[in-house]
N, C-alpha and C positions, 0 to 999 in steps of 0.2 A: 559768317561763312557764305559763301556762294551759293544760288540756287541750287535741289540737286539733280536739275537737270543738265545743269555747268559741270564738267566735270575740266577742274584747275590741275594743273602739275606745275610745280617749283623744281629748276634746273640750273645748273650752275652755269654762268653766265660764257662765254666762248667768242673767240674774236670772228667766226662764223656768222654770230648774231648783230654785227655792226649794222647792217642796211636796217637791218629790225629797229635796231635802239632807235637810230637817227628819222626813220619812218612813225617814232612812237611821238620820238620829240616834239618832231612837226606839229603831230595833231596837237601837240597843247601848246604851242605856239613859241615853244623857247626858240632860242636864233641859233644854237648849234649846228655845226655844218657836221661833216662824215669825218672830216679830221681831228676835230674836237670830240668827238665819239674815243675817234680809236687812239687821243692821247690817254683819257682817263682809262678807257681797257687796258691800254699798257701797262697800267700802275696799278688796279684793283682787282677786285674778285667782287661777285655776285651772282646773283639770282636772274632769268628771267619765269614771267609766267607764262603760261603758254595754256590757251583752249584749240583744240581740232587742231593741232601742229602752227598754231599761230600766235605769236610774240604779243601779250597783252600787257606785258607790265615788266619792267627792272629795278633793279633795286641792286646798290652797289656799298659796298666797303674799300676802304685805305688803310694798314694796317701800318704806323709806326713804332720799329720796335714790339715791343712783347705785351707792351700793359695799355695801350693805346691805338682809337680807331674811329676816323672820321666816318660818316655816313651820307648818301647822297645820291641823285641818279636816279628817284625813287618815282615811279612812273606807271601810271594805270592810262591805258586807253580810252578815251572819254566818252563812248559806248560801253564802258565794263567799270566804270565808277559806280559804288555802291553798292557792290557784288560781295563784298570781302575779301579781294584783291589786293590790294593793301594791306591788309590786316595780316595775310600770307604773308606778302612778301616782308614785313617787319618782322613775322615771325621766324622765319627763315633767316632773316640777318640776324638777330640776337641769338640763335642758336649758335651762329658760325664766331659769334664775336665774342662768345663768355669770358668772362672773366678780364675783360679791358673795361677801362673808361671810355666813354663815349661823348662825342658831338655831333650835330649836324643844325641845318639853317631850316626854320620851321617858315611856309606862310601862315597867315593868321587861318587858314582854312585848317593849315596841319595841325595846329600845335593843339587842339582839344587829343588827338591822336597820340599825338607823342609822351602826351601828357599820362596817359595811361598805362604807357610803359616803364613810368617812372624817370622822362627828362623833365628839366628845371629851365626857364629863361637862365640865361649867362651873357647876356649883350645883346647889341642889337649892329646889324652890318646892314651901311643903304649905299644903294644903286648908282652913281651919276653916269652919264652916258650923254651924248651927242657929239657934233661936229666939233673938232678939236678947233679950241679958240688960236687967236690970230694973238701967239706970247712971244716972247724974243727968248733965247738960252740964258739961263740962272745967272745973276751974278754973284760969283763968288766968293766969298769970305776971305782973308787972308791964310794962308796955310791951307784952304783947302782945293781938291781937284776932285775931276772926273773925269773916270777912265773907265775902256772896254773890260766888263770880265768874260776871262775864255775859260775853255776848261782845266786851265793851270788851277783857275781860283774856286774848284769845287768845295776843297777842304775849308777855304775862308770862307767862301757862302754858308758852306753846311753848319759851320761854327757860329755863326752870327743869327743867322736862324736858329738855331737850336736856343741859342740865350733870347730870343725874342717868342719861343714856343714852349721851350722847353721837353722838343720833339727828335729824332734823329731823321732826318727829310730828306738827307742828299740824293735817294734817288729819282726824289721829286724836283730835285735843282737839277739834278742831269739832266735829267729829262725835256727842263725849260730852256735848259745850254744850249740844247741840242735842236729848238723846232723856233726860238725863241732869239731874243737879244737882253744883256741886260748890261747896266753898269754899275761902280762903284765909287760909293764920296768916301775920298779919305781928307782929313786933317790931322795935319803935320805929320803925313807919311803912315796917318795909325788909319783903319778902316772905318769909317762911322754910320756905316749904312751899305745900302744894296735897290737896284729895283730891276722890273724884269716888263718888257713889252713882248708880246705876241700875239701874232693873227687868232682871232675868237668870233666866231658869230659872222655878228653886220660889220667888224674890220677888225681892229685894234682892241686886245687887253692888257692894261696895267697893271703888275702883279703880279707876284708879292712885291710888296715896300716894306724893307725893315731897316729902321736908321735909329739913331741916337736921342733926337729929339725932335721936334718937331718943325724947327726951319730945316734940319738935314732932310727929313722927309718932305719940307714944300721942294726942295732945291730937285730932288731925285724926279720927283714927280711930273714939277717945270719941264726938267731937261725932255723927259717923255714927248708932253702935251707939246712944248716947241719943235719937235721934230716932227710931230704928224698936225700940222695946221690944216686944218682945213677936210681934215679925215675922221671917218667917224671912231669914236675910242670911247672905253667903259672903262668904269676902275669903281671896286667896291671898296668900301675904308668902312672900319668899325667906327660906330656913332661916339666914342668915347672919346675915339682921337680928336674929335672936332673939326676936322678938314672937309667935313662935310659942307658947313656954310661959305666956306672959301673958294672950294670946285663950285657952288652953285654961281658967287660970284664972277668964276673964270667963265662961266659958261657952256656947264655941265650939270644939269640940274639932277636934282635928285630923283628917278622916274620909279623906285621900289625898294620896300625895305625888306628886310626877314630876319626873325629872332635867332639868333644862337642858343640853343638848346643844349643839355649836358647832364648827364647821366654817370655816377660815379667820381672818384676824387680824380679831377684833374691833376694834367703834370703841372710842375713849381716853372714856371719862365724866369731861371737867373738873372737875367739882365745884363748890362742896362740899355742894351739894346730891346729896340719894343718893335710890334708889329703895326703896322699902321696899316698897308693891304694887303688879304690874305690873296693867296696865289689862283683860288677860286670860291665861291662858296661851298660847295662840295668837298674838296680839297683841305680850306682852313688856311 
């Protein structure tokens, strides 16, 4: 608990508090600009903390559907570490999330913490990021293309996703429609994948990728990193998929990793589409 000469309040998070969030960011050095702020407020709920009317810590949720809810956003000002600020604000989120499954992306600082509330490792998601290498666009398999999705293709996204999550997300693919670009592999006319580029941070993120198998995901991936050569781009891939040693190759090294954590019976991912990058870590 906090000193008790600290007196803390937990408050529900508000699109008022943007300059706060993104002022908190700073100090601990993530790359989020103000618009990356106010995409994830669009889409969650949370907490801020607050001492003497000033923004010291967030803490956010994602709620898909009724039984499920990512966690993320989670932020102490790095003069009020240590305080029992965190400790608040986790407790604040599992109050508001009862009774769902949960995840969220632990650092190895966090994870004694999370650990205590009862999350479990479930993967591990790493970092690549730098200047997009100097590739040429995918070549393409017989029977397959790539084309723009608009927002005609919400309901295919949402459906493709959904069997690579086993999540209902479409307002989180609206949402990417709409600030974002993405495209779609099919073969022979059937759907086989999805990936999504947008402005993050220091330039470019890629993400989500959910394809069929794994050359469909290097092809979505390609097509990305060939259109922004020479620009800086991040893409996080679960350690499972293996495309990690391959970005490091193209020349996007691995700069961080964080565990995927998880709390409760996860949903079932029908398949056979799979997830290759989530659409943020926070997010999932």
């Amino acid at each position: 608990m906090p000193p008790a000469d600290i007196v803390v309040t937990l408050r529900p998070i508000a699109p008022g508090d943007l300059d706060a969030c993104h002022r908190l960011s700073t100090l601990v050095a993530w790359p989020h600009r103000r618009e990356d702020w106010a995409f994830v407020l669009g889409l969650g709920q949370g907490f801020v903390a607050v001492v003497a009317e000033e923004v010291v810590g967030t803490a956010m949720w994602w709620a898909f559907g009724r039984g499920h809810a990512s966690l993320g956003s989670i932020i102490v000002a790095p003069d009020r570490q240590g305080a029992g600020i965190g400790k608040l604000l986790m407790d604040g989120l599992l109050e508001a999330v009862t009774g769902r499954s949960l995840t969220l992306v632990a650092t190895e600082q966090g994870q004694p913490l999370y650990a205590k509330y009862g999350f479990a490792p479930a993967g591990t998601v790493l970092q690549h990021q730098g200047t997009g290498p100097d590739l040429a666009a995918p070549t393409l398999e017989p029977g397959e293309s790539l084309r723009p999705a608009t927002a005609a293709d919400l309901s295919l996204l949402a459906g493709l996703d959904s069997a690579a999550t086993g999540l209902p997300r479409a307002p989180v693919l609206a949402a990417l429609l709409a600030c974002g670009e993405a495209v779609v592999l099919e073969r022979d006319g059937e759907a086989a994948g999805f990936g999504f580029l947008r402005r993050h941070g220091r330039g470019w993120l890629l993400g989500p990728v959910a394809a069929a198998d794994e050359p469909a995901a290097r092809t979505i991936i390609t097509h990305w990193l060939s259109a922004r050569c020479g620009e800086f781009v991040r893409i996080d891939v679960h350690a499972r998929t293996g495309l990690g040693a391959w970005l490091a190759e193209l020349g996007l090294p691995e700069v961080a990793s964080g565990v995927v954590m998880a709390r409760g019976a996860m949903p079932a991912a029908p398949g056979p589409i799979q997830m290759f990058a989530p659409v943020s870590q926070a997010l999932g």
